[in-house]
C-alpha positions, 0 to 999 in steps of 0.5 A: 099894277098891284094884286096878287099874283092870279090879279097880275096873270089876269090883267097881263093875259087881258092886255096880251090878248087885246095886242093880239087882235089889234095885230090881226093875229088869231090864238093859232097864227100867234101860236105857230109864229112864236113857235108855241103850242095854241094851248099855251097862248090860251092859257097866257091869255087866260091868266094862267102861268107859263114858262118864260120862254115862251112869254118871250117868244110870244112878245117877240112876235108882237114887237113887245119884247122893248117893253121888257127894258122898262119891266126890268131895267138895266141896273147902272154899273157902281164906280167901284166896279168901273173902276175894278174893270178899269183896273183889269185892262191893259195899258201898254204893250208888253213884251220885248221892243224890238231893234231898229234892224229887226223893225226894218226887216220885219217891215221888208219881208221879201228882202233878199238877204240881211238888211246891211250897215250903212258904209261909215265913209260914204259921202252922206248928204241931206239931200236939200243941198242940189 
């Protein structure tokens, strides 16, 4: 689509106004559904230029608004900056470790009292040996 800028208006105003009746709509039924003025749908469709809100309404009600990926297109991240967030994200936890009894006793919250030493003269077993 090439022309000036009255040509473009002109020829997406026809093509949104084509759409309008193959969905059965009326310039009001479109209007009051897309949350816009009945004057602003006649001025779309007559090639006149509006705010870009209400264009996005207006093709959100159509099931146009996909059509958007393709007039403006997502631009690709550069390496560079992939690498730039990369860069930003954490990669360990940081932080002090924390001791096996305090990893015990965090994992018994509802222990009684202080989690106690093993007795080093209890007869310890593998428990394999019965």
């Amino acid at each position: 689509m090439q022309g000036t800028d009255q040509t473009i208006l002109q020829t997406l105003g026809d093509r949104l106004s084509r759409q309008r009746l193959e969905r059965g709509f009326t310039q009001a039924a479109l209007a009051e559904e897309a949350g816009v003025s009945k004057r602003t749908v006649e001025r779309m469709e007559a090639g006149a230029s509006t705010q870009l809100t209400n264009a996005v309404r207006v093709l959100r009600v159509l099931g146009l608004l996909g059509g958007l990926d393709q007039l403006v297109p997502e631009v690709p991240a550069s390496p560079m900056a992939a690498l730039r967030a990369e860069r930003g994200r954490r990669k360990r936890a940081r932080g002090r470790a924390m001791s096996v009894r305090e990893t015990r006793t965090a994992k018994q919250p509802y222990a009684a009292g202080p989690a106690t030493p093993a007795q080093p003269n209890a007869n310890w077993t593998w428990g394999d040996d019965t």
